[in-house]
C-alpha positions as CSV (number, residue, x, y, z in Angstrom):
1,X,11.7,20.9,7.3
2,X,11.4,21.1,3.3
3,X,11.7,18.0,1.7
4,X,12.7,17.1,-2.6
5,X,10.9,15.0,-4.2
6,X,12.9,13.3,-6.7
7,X,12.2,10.5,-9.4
8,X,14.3,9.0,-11.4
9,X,12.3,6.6,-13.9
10,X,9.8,9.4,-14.8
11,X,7.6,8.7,-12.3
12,X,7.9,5.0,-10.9
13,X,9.7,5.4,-8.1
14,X,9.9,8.5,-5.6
15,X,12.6,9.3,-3.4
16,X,12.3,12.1,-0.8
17,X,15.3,14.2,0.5
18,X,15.9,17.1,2.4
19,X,16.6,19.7,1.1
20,X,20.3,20.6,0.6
21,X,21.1,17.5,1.9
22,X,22.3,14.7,-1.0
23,X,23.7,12.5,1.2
24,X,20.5,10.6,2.4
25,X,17.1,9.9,0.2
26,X,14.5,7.2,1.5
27,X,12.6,5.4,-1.2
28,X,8.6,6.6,-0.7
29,X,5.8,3.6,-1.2
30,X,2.7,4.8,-2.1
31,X,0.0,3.5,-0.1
32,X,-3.6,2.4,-1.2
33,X,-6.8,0.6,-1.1
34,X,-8.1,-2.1,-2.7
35,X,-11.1,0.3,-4.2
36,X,-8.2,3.0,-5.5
37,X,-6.6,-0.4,-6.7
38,X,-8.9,-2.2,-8.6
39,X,-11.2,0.8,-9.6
40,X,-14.1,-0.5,-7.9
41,X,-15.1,-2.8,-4.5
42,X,-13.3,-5.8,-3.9
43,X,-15.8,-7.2,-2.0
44,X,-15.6,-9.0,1.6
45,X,-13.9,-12.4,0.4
46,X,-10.8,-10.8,-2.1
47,X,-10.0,-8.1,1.1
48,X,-10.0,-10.9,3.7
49,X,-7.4,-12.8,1.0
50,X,-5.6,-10.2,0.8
51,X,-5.2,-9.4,4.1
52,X,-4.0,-12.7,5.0
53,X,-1.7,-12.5,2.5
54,X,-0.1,-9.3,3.9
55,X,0.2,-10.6,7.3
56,X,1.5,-13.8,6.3
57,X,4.5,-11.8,4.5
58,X,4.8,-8.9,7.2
59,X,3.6,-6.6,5.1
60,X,2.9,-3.0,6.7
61,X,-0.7,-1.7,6.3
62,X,-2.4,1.6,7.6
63,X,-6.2,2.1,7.7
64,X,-7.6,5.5,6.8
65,X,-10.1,6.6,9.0
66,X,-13.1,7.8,7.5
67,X,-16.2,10.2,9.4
68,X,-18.7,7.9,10.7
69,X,-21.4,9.2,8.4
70,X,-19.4,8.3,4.9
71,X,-21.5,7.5,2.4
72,X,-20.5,3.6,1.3
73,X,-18.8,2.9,4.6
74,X,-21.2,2.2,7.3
75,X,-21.2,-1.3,8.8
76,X,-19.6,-1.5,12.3
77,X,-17.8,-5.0,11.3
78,X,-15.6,-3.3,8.7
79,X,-13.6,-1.1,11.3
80,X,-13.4,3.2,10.4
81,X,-11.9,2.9,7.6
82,X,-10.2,0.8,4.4
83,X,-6.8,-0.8,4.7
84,X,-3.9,0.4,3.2
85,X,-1.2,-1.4,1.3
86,X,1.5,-0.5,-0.5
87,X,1.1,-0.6,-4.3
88,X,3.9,-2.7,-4.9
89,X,2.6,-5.0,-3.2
90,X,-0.7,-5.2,-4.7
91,X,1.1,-5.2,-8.0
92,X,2.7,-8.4,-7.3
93,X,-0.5,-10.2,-5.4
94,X,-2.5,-9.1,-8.6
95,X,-0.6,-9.5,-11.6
96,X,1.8,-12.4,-10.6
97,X,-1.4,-14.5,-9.6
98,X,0.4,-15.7,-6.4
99,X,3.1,-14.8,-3.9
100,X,5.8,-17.1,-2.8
101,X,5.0,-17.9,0.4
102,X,8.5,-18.3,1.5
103,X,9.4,-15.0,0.4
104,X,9.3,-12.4,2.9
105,X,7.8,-8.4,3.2
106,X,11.3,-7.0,3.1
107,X,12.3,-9.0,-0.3
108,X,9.1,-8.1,-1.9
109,X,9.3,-4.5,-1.6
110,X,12.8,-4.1,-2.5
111,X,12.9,-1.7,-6.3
Protein backbone atom coordinates (compact mmCIF):
# COMPACT_ATOMS: atom_id res chain seq x y z
CA UNK A 1 0.00 0.00 0.00
CA UNK A 2 1.47 3.62 -0.88
CA UNK A 3 0.71 6.08 1.41
CA UNK A 4 0.73 10.61 0.92
CA UNK A 5 2.15 12.35 3.17
CA UNK A 6 0.50 15.57 3.43
CA UNK A 7 0.98 18.84 5.66
CA UNK A 8 -0.82 21.52 5.71
CA UNK A 9 0.92 24.25 8.15
CA UNK A 10 4.33 23.76 6.49
CA UNK A 11 5.41 21.19 8.47
CA UNK A 12 3.37 21.06 12.00
CA UNK A 13 1.14 18.64 11.48
CA UNK A 14 1.24 15.47 9.09
CA UNK A 15 -1.53 13.70 7.81
CA UNK A 16 -1.08 10.28 5.93
CA UNK A 17 -3.49 9.11 3.14
CA UNK A 18 -3.56 6.55 0.67
CA UNK A 19 -2.93 7.09 -2.19
CA UNK A 20 -5.81 8.01 -4.63
CA UNK A 21 -7.91 7.93 -1.90
CA UNK A 22 -9.07 11.72 -0.53
CA UNK A 23 -11.74 10.59 1.42
CA UNK A 24 -9.89 9.37 4.61
CA UNK A 25 -6.41 11.00 6.11
CA UNK A 26 -5.41 10.14 9.86
CA UNK A 27 -3.48 12.85 11.73
CA UNK A 28 0.33 11.22 12.36
CA UNK A 29 1.96 11.97 16.03
CA UNK A 30 5.35 11.93 16.06
CA UNK A 31 6.81 9.86 18.70
CA UNK A 32 9.93 10.55 20.88
CA UNK A 33 12.10 10.34 23.87
CA UNK A 34 12.87 12.39 26.46
CA UNK A 35 16.81 12.47 25.22
CA UNK A 36 15.47 13.44 21.41
CA UNK A 37 13.29 15.91 23.49
CA UNK A 38 15.30 17.80 25.69
CA UNK A 39 18.69 17.34 23.77
CA UNK A 40 20.31 15.64 26.38
CA UNK A 41 19.38 12.91 29.51
CA UNK A 42 16.61 13.69 31.60
CA UNK A 43 17.81 11.81 34.29
CA UNK A 44 16.00 9.02 36.51
CA UNK A 45 13.62 11.49 38.65
CA UNK A 46 12.19 13.96 35.39
CA UNK A 47 11.46 10.34 33.33
CA UNK A 48 9.73 8.77 36.31
CA UNK A 49 7.56 12.37 36.42
CA UNK A 50 6.82 12.08 33.39
CA UNK A 51 5.75 8.84 33.17
CA UNK A 52 3.30 9.24 35.83
CA UNK A 53 2.12 11.99 34.16
CA UNK A 54 1.39 10.03 30.99
CA UNK A 55 -0.35 7.30 32.72
CA UNK A 56 -2.31 9.41 34.81
CA UNK A 57 -3.82 11.13 31.48
CA UNK A 58 -3.89 7.73 29.28
CA UNK A 59 -1.38 8.79 27.36
CA UNK A 60 -0.06 6.13 24.73
CA UNK A 61 3.74 5.36 24.94
CA UNK A 62 5.93 2.80 22.96
CA UNK A 63 9.46 1.78 24.04
CA UNK A 64 12.17 1.34 21.42
CA UNK A 65 14.12 -1.55 21.86
CA UNK A 66 17.65 -1.03 21.75
CA UNK A 67 20.64 -4.19 21.26
CA UNK A 68 21.74 -5.18 24.59
CA UNK A 69 25.30 -3.97 24.08
CA UNK A 70 24.21 -0.04 23.27
CA UNK A 71 26.53 2.11 24.35
CA UNK A 72 24.70 4.57 27.22
CA UNK A 73 21.98 2.00 27.86
CA UNK A 74 23.02 -0.73 29.96
CA UNK A 75 21.45 -1.08 33.35
CA UNK A 76 18.90 -4.03 33.60
CA UNK A 77 16.43 -1.65 35.79
CA UNK A 78 15.83 0.72 32.91
CA UNK A 79 13.97 -1.98 30.65
CA UNK A 80 15.54 -2.46 26.55
CA UNK A 81 14.95 0.51 25.62
CA UNK A 82 13.64 4.50 26.17
CA UNK A 83 10.02 5.37 26.24
CA UNK A 84 8.20 7.03 23.71
CA UNK A 85 5.79 9.80 23.89
CA UNK A 86 4.22 11.78 21.61
CA UNK A 87 5.70 15.23 21.05
CA UNK A 88 2.63 17.00 21.65
CA UNK A 89 2.48 15.85 24.59
CA UNK A 90 5.80 16.63 25.83
CA UNK A 91 5.17 20.07 24.41
CA UNK A 92 2.43 20.70 26.77
CA UNK A 93 4.16 18.91 30.03
CA UNK A 94 7.26 21.11 29.26
CA UNK A 95 6.33 24.46 28.15
CA UNK A 96 2.94 24.81 30.00
CA UNK A 97 4.71 23.91 33.41
CA UNK A 98 1.80 21.61 34.44
CA UNK A 99 -1.04 19.61 32.98
CA UNK A 100 -4.56 19.74 34.24
CA UNK A 101 -5.08 16.83 35.84
CA UNK A 102 -8.65 16.68 34.98
CA UNK A 103 -8.03 16.81 31.55
CA UNK A 104 -7.84 13.73 29.72
CA UNK A 105 -5.21 11.95 26.81
CA UNK A 106 -7.83 12.33 24.11
CA UNK A 107 -8.37 16.26 24.79
CA UNK A 108 -4.72 16.89 24.94
CA UNK A 109 -3.79 15.49 21.79
CA UNK A 110 -6.52 16.95 19.76
CA UNK A 111 -4.68 19.76 16.87
Amino acid sequence: MKYIYESPDKGKTIYRREFNNYNKKEKIMKMMSLYEYLGHGAGSELGKKVNEAARKLGIKTEKRELPSNHRGWNKPEWGKGPTLYPETFLDLYFKNGNLNEGTNGKQLLRG
